[in-house]
Every structure is written in structure tokens, then in C-alpha cells.
C-alpha positions as CSV (number, residue, x, y, z in Angstrom):
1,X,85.0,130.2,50.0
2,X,83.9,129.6,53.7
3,X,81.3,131.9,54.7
4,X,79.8,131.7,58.3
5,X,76.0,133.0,58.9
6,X,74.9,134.1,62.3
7,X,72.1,136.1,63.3
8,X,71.1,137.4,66.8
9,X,67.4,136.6,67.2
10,X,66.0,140.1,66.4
11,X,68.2,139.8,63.2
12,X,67.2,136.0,61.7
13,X,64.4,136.8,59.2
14,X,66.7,140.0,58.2
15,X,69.7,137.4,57.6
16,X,67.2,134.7,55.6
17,X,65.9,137.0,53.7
18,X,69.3,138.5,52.3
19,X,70.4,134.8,52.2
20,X,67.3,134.1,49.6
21,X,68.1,137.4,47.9
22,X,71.6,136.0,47.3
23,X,71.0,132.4,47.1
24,X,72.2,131.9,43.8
25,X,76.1,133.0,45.0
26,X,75.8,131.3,47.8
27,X,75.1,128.2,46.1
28,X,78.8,127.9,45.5
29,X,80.3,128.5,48.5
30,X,80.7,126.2,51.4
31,X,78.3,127.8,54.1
32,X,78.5,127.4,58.0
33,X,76.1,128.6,60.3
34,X,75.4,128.9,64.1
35,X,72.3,126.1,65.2
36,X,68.9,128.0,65.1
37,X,70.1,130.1,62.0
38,X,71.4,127.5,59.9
39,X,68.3,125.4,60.3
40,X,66.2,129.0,59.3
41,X,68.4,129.4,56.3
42,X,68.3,126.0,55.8
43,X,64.2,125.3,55.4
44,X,64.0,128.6,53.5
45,X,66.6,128.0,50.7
46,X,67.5,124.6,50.8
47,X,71.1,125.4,50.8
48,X,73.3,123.0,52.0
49,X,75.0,124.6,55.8
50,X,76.8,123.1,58.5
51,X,75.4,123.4,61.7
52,X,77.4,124.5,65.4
53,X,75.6,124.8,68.4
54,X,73.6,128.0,69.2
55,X,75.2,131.2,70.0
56,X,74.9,130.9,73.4
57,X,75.6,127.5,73.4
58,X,79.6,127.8,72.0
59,X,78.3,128.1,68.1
60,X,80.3,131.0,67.9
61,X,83.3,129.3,69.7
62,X,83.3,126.8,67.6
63,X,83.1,129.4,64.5
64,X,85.9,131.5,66.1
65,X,88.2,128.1,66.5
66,X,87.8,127.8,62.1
67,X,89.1,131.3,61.9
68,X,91.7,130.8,64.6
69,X,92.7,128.0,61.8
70,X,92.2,130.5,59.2
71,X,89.6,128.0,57.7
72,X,86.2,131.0,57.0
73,X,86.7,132.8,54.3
74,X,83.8,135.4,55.5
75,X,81.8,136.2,58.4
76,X,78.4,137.6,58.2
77,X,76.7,138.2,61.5
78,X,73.7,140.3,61.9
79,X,73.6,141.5,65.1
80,X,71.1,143.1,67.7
81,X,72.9,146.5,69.3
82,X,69.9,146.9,70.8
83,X,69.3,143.8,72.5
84,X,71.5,143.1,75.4
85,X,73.5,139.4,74.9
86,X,73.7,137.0,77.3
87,X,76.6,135.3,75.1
88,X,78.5,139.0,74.5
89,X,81.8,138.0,75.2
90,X,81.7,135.1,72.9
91,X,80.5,137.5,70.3
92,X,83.1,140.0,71.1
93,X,85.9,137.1,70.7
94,X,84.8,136.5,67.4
95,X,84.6,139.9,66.3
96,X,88.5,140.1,67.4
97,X,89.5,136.9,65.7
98,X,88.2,137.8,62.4
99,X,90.5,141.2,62.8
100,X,93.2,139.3,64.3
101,X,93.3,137.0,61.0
102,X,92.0,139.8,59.0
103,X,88.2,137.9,57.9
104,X,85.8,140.2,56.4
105,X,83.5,140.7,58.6
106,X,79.9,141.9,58.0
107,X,77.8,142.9,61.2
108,X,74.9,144.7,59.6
109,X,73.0,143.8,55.9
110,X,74.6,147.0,54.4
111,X,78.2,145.9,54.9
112,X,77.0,142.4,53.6
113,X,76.2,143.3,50.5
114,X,79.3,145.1,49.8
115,X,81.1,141.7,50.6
116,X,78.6,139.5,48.5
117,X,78.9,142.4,45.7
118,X,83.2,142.0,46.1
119,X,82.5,137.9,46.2
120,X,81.3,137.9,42.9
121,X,83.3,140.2,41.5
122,X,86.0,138.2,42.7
123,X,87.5,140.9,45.3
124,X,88.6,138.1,47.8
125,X,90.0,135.8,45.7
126,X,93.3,137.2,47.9
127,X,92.2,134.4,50.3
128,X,92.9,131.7,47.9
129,X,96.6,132.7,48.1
130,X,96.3,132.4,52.1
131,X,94.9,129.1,51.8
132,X,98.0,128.2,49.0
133,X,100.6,129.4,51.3
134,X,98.9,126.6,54.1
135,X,98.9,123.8,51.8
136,X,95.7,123.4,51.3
137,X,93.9,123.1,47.8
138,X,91.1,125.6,47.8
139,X,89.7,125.0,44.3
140,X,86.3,125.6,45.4
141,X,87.1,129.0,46.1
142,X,87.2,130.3,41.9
């Protein structure tokens, strides 16, 4: 699977943390990650993540244009409700796309570990038949 990791800045040790708490599944997926975040994860776990831009600085643009493609598989995205955003509408874009293309979407650590929990259980093994139905060979998603 394709899972993208983003973190408002009051939220990145919160999202590193669950990462290393969960390293072991996300070891097998292909993982992207807005700039700052990616590199946290990155020096903590040793994970392998491709890296966008910032937030701020179109990350999450470029994030929303894979699901726009119906390329992320999953979406986890800590954020800050109580830290204004200079970059909201960006976030609120993405937000929409993933319901638009129907991504799960985790905003908070509670709802991501219900999705990692499903993941390895193999409760969104329904994407693989999206990715079928494109074309695409998604063998890395089993």
C-alpha cells in the first residue's frame, strides 16, 4: 500500500512516535511523507520515505495530486486544531480529495490505529481491486 505521513508541527513527535510503535508494518509499505516530517520519521526509524515539499510549501498539493490519481492507499495526517494554519486551505483540499476518492483518512493517532490495526488484518485489501481495475500491478500491496 501507499500510505502518506504528515504532521502539523505540534503533532511531529506524536506521528514519529506511532510510526516507531508500528515500524515493523510499515516496513512493507511504500511510505510518502510531507518534507520536515519525512526526514523526522526518517532519522528515527530508518524507514525508507519519499519526500514532498513542506506543508506550506505545496507538500500536501503534491500529496493531494497522487490521490487525485488514486495512487495513496492511506493518509495519516496529525493535525493541530488548535494551532491556526497558515497553509489551511491546502489542508482542507486534501481532506476533500481523500473523500472524493474515498482514502482512509486518519487525522488524529486514535483513528490511526484503527487503520494500521485494519492494514494488518488485511481490511483494505479492497484497494488492490481499485488499483486492478486501473491496470496497474499492485503486488506490493498483499
Amino acid at each position: 500500500m501507499n500510505i502518506a505521513l504528515i504532521a502539523h508541527d505540534k503533532k511531529k513527535n506524536d506521528l514519529v512516535q506511532f510510526v516507531e510503535a508500528y515500524q515493523t508494518t510499515f516496513a512493507e509499505h511504500q511510505l510518502y511523507a510531507t518534507g520536515t516530517t519525512g526526514l523526522r520519521i526518517h532519522e528515527a526509524t530508518g524507514l525508507q520515505i519519499h519526500r514532498f515539499n513542506s506543508g506550506p510549501l505545496g507538500g500536501d498539493q503534491e500529496i493531494g495530486a497522487l490521490i487525485a490519481q488514486n495512487k495513496m492507499d492511506i493518509v495519516i495526517f496529525f493535525r493541530d486544531p488548535l494551532t491556526a494554519q497558515p497553509h489551511e486551505p491546502d489542508v482542507t483540499a486534501l481532506v476533500r480529495l481523500c473523500d472524493v476518492y474515498s482514502i482512509p483518512l486518519a487525522t488524529n493517532m486514535g483513528t490511526a490505529e484503527v487503520l494500521i490495526h485494519g492494514l494488518n488484518r488485511g481490511d483494505l485489501t479492497w484497494r488492490n481491486v481499485i488499483h486492478e481495475s486501473q491496470g496497474e500491478s499492485n503486488e506490493s500491496n498483499e
